[in-house]
N, C-alpha and C positions, 0 to 999 in steps of 0.2 A: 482406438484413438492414439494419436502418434506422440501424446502429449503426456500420457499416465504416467511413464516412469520419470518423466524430467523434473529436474528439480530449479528454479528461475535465483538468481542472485540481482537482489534492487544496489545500483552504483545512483549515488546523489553526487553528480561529479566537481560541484563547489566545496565538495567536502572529503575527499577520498583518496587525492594524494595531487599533492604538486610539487610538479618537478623545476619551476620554474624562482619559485619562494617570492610568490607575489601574495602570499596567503590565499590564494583559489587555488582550487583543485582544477587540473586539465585532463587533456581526452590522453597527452602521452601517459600522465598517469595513471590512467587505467591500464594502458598498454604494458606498462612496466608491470603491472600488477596480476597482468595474465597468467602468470605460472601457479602466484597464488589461488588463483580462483581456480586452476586448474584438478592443484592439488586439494581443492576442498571436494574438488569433485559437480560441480555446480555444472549444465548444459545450455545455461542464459544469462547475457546478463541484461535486466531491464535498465537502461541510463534514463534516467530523469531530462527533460528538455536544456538542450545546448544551445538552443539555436538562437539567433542575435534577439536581444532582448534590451529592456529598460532595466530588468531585473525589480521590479516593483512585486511581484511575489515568484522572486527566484527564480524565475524564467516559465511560470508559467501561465507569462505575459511575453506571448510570442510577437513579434515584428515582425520576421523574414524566416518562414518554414524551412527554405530550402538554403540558409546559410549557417554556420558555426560562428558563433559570437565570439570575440577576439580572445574574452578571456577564458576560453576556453581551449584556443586554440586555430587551426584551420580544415576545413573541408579536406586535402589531402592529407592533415593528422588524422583523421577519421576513418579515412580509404585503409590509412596504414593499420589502424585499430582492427577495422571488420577484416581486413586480411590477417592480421596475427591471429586472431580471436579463431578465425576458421581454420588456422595451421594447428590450432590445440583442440580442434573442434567444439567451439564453443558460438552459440550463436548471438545473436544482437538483436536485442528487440529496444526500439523506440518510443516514448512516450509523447504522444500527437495531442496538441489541446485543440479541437476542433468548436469546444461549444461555443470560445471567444475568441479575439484577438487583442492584442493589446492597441491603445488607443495611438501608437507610434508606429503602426503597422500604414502601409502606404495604402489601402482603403481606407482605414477609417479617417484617414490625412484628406484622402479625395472628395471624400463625404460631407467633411469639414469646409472643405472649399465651395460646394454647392454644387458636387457631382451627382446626378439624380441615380445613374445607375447603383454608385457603391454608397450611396444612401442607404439603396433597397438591399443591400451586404450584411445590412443590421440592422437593428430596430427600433426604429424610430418613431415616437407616439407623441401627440400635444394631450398638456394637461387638461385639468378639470378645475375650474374656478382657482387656477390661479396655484393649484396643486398639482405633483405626479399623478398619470398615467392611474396608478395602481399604490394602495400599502404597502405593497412587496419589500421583505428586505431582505439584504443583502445577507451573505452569506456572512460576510465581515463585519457587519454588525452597520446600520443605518440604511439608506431608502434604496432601494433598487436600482433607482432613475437618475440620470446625473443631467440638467437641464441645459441645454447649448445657447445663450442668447441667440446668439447671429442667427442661428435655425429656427428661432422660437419653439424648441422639441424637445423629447427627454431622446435619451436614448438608454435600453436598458442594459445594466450591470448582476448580474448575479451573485460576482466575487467582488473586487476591487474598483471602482471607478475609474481605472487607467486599465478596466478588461471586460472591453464592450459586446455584446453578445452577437453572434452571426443569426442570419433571418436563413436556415435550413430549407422554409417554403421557397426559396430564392434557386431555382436550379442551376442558374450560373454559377452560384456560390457552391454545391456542391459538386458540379464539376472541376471545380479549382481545387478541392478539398481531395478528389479523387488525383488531380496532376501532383499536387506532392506527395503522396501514398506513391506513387508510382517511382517520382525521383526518388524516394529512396531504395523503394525495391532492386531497381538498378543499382543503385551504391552496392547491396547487396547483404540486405537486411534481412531476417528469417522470422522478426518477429514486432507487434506493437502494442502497446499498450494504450488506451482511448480513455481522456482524461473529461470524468464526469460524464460519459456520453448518454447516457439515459437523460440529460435534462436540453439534449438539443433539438428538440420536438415543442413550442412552446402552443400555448392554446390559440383557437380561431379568435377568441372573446379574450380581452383582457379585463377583468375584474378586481375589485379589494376583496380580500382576504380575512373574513370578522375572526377566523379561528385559528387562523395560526400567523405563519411567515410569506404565504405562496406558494410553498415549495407542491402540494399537491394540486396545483393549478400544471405544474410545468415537469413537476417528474413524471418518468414510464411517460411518456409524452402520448397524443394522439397518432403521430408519425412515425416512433419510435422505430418499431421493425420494420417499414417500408424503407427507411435512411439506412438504416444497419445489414438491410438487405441487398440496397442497391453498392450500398457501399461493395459489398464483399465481392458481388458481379461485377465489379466496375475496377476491381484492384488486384487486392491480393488473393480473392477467389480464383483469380488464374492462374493463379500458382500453385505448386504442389509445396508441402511442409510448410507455410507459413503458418506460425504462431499468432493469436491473438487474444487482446484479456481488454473486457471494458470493466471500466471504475463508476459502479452504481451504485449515484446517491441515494441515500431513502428509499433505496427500488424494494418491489414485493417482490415473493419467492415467485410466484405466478409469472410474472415476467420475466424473471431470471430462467425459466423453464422453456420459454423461446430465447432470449439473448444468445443462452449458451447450446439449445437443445441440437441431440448430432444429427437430425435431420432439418434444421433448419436454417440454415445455411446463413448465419448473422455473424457471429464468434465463437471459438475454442473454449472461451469460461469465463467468470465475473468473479469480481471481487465485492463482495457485499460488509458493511459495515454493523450490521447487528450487534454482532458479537461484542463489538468495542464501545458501547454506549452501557453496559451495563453498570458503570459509576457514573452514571449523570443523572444528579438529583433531579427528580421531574424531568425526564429529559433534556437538561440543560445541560450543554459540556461547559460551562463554566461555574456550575452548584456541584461540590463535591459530595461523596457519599463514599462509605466502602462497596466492593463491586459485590453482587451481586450473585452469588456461585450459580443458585439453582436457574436462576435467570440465562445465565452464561450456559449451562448444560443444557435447559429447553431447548436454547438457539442455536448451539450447534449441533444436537440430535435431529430437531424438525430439518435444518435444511440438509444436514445429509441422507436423511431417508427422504425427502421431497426432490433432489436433485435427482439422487437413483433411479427413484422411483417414475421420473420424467426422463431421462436418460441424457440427462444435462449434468453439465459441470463446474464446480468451483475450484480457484485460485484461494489455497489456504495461505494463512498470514496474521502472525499477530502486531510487524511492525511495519512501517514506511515513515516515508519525508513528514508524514502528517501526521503524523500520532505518539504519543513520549514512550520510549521503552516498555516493553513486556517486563522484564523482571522488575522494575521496580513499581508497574503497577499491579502486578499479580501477584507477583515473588515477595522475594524478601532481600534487597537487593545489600545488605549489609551480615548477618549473620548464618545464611540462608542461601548466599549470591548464586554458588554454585550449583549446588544441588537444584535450586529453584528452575534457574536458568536452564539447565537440562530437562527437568520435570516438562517445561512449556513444550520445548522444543519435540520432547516424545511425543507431545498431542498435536501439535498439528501436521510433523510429519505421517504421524499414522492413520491420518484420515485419509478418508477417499477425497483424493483432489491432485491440483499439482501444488505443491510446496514452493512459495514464496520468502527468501532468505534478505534481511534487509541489513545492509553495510552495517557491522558493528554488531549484529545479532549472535554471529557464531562465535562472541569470543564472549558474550555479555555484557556490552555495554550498557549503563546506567545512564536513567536521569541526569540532568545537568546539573539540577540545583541551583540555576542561577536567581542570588538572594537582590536585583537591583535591577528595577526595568531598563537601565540605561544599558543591559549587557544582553537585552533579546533583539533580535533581528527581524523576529520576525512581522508583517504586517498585522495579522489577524491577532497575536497577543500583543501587540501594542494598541491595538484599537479597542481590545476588550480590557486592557488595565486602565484604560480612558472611562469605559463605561461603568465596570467597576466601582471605580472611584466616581465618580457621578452619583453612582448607585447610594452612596452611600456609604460604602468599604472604606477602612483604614487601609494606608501604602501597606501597611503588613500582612492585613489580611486577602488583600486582592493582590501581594507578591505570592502568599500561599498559594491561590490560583492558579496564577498563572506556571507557578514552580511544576504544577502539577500535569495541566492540559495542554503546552504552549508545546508547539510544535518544531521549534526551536531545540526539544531534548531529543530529536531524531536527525538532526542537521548537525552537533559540534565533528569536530573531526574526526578521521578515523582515527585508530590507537595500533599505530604500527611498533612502535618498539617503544622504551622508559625516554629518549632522547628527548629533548625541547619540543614541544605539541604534540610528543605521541608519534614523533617521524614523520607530522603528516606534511608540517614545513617547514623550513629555517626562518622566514618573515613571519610578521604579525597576521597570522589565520583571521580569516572577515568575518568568525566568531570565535569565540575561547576557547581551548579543548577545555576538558573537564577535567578535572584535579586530579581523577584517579587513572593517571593513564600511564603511571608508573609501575601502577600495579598491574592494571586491567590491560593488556593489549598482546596482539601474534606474537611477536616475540617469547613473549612468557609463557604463550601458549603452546606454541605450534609443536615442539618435542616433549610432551607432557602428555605422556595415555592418559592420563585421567580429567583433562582441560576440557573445558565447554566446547573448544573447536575442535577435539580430535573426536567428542560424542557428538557431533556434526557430520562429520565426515562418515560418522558410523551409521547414522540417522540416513543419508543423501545412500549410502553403498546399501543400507537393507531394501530398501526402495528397488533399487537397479538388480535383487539377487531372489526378490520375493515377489511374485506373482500377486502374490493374495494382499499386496501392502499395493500396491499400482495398480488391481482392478478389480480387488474381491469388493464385495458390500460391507456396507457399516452395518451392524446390530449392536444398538443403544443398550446398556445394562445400568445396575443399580441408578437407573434413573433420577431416584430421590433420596439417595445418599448424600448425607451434608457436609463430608467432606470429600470422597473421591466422585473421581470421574472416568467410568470406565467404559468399554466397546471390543466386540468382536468386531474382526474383519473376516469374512468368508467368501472363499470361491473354491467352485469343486470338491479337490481332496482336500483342502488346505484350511488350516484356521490359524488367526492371531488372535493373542486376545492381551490390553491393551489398559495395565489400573496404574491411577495416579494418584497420590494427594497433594491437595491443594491449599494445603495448611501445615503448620508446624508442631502441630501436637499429632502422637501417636495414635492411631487407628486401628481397626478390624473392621474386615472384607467377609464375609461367609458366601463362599461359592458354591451356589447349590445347583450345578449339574458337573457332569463329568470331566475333570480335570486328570484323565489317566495321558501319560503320552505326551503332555505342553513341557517344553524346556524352554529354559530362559534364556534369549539370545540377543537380549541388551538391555541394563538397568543401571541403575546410577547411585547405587549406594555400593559401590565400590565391592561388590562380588557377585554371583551368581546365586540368585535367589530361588528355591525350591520352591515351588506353586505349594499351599497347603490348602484345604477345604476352610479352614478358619485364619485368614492370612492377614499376618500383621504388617502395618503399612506403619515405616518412621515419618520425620517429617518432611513434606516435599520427593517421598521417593516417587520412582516411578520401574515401572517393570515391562517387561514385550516379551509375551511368549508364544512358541508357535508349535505349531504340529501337524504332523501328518496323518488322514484317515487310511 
């Protein structure tokens, strides 16, 4: 697979450097930022959606595929982009929202008007006694269906009701889906990422839902792999080295086993969500709990030995635009920052998969903390401190909430230097940096052996120097250890083998088979650590050792 040793860097580009100091981040800022990503060592970077937008959830609420939205820049800043990006050899992958479009998108405008074709563009249902379609709710919290008078129809919403769903059985519709895959190829693009794409397959029958949300009426669709298939024949399947990763909601491992399988000619790998649910009380990402270690160890042992064992792939990753910091929800992101910060980052680099690096990860950014709804942006936590409060909750206790889950603490600015927002701008940033970016940012880090981003750098380079880290198998160990977390990797001659703790109290390991011959060749408690049969672990350490048979 042409994809094992690569390591992919996520750019959220309203947040990662602007050079223009209108508080957004642009596409030159990326451009500028090319050396650093260079010297991180990273072979991708995924940008999150530029393209002309309403920006009602941050652009991925697309209008117009094939343009670059003003504040971002223009379509020739872009060309200039994928050209620098390929002079450092570094390639570009795209983030395509295909399951919707935004409702200012010129079909869903045409539809509006009483155009029968780009009606049939999306989906369009009459109610039932004077009700939706369906109970279905939204992803964002309320009904599915957003009701059109003039049409007398719902049309369905999955996310935001300003991001109406595409009708997929429509093969018009996905022949248009394939001409901008293709416009960008041309640009000269090596890679993309497909936002939700498991849920663009919806059922023949639309039904209420007595037991949940919907969401298993319409995820893993019935269509699923004949769209994912055609797509690939119809695009970027024609090409050699194109990259590809889809974003699957709620999907089973089962289906992840054709998405990404290397004979199945859909996509390169998935990104699956399991892993991150494991502090939602009752499955609820807005009912907190502490997370759930052993929970977290099932799930990411079953799919690495499920994926192997199908010859399919994962996109590892503990952060993006959607989800709040890794170290402050695993870590310890206050007495602990460091060391924690490092700990994470040894496990998911050392899995079988390709490694997913999200802006701000490689230096540890934290949580926001923001203690005042009036300082979040984003939709989805603002609609949930709504319901919250409905619910019942005090402003304090549904700001705790949202403090914690709001997707908003994966969006403040980058943290370039101590300077006013972190370097990221001289104007008022269209959210707050975060308070700590005096202490926390490249600057402070970048000439410091011991700093979270230079054990990044160390992490990305064992990948590119080790065989056995890019395509050996995972073997699961002390499985039901209550605090570490540990795995071989093996191929051939070669073994890694791979213990963390996941807590801050001190520990023992007893390794009971053969440890003659492992050296330590990256750990994070600031020396090289001797393998012993009864091995003591401090808090949050973690250790990589390898050997040859």
């Amino acid at each position: 697979m042409k994809f094992e040793d690569k390591v992919i860097y996520q750019i959220y580009p309203k947040s990662f450097y602007d050079t223009n100091n209108d508080g957004i981040g642009d596409l030159k800022g990326i451009t500028e930022k090319l050396d650093y990503l260079k010297f991180l060592g990273i072979d991708y970077i995924w940008i999150t959606p530029f393209f002309i937008s309403p920006q009602k959830d941050n652009g991925y609420d697309v209008a117009d595929y094939c343009n670059v939205d003003p504040i971002y820049g223009t379509l020739e800043e872009f060309e200039k982009l994928s050209f620098e990006a390929q002079k450092r050899g570094i390639g570009i992958m795209l983030d395509m929202v295909f399951n919707h479009t935004s409702t200012e998108h010129k079909w869903f405008k045409k539809a509006l008007d009483g155009e029968k074709k780009y009606q049939e563009f999306y989906i369009f249902k009459e109610g039932k006694n004077n009700e939706p379609p369906t109970n279905w709710l939204s992803k964002f919290g309320g009904n599915a269906w957003e009701y059109v008078e003039k049409l007398g129809s719902y049309y369905l919403h999955l996310f935001d009701k300003t991001q109406a769903d595409l009708n997929w059985e429509n093969p018009e519709v996905r022949n248009e889906i394939y001409k901008i895959v293709k416009f960008w190829l041309d640009k000269g693009v090596s890679g993309f990422r497909f936002d939700v794409v498991n849920l663009i397959s919806k059922p023949e029958k639309f039904e209420n839902d007595y037991e949940g949300d919907g969401r298993r009426f319409y995820t893993d669709g019935p269509k699923i792999h004949q769209y994912l298939k055609e797509l690939n024949k119809n695009t970027f399947g024609q090409k050699d080295n194109i990259i590809t990763v889809g974003e699957m909601s709620s999907t089973s491992m089962e289906n992840c086993f054709k998405y990404s399988g290397k004979n199945e000619n859909e996509l390169s790998m998935v990104f699956n969500f399991h892993h991150l649910k494991i502090d939602y009380k009752n499955k609820d990402k807005w009912a907190l709990q502490p997370f759930n270690f052993q929970e977290l160890k099932d799930i990411l042992n079953s799919w690495q030995v499920g994926m192997q064992e199908n010859n399919a792939w994962l996109a590892l990753f503990w952060c993006n635009h959607d989800q709040p910091r890794i170290v402050s929800r695993l870590g310890n992101d206050k007495k602990y920052w460091k060391k924690s910060a490092k700990m994470l980052g040894t496990v998911m680099h050392m899995l079988r998969g390709t490694p997913y690096i999200y802006q701000g990860e490689e230096i540890g950014m934290t949580n926001a903390y923001f203690d005042d709804i009036s300082k979040y942006k984003d939709v989805e936590s603002i609609n949930y401190y709504r319901i919250l409060i409905d619910k019942g909750l005090s402003n304090e206790e549904a700001i705790k909430v949202i403090m914690e889950r709001s997707r908003d603490n994966g969006r403040t600015p980058m943290q370039w230097n101590d300077q006013i927002n972190g370097g990221f701008s001289k104007g008022t940033p269209w959210i707050e940096s975060i308070k700590n970016y005096k202490e926390i940012n490249v600057q402070n880090q970048i000439n410091d052996e011991d700093s979270i981003l230079n054990y990044y750098r160390k992490l990305i380079s064992l990948r590119k120097n080790y065989k056995v880290i890019s395509q050996g198998k995972t073997v699961p160990l002390a499985e039901n250890d209550k605090n570490i977390y540990m795995f071989k990797r093996k191929i051939e001659n070669e073994e890694l083998l791979v213990i963390t703790n996941f807590y801050e109290k001190e520990c023992y390991i007893k390794l009971d088979f053969d440890i003659e011959d492992y050296t330590c060749i990256l750990s994070n408690d600031d020396k090289n650590k001797k393998i012993e049969k009864n091995l003591k672990l401090g808090p949050y350490d973690a250790f990589i050792f390898f050997r040859k048979k």
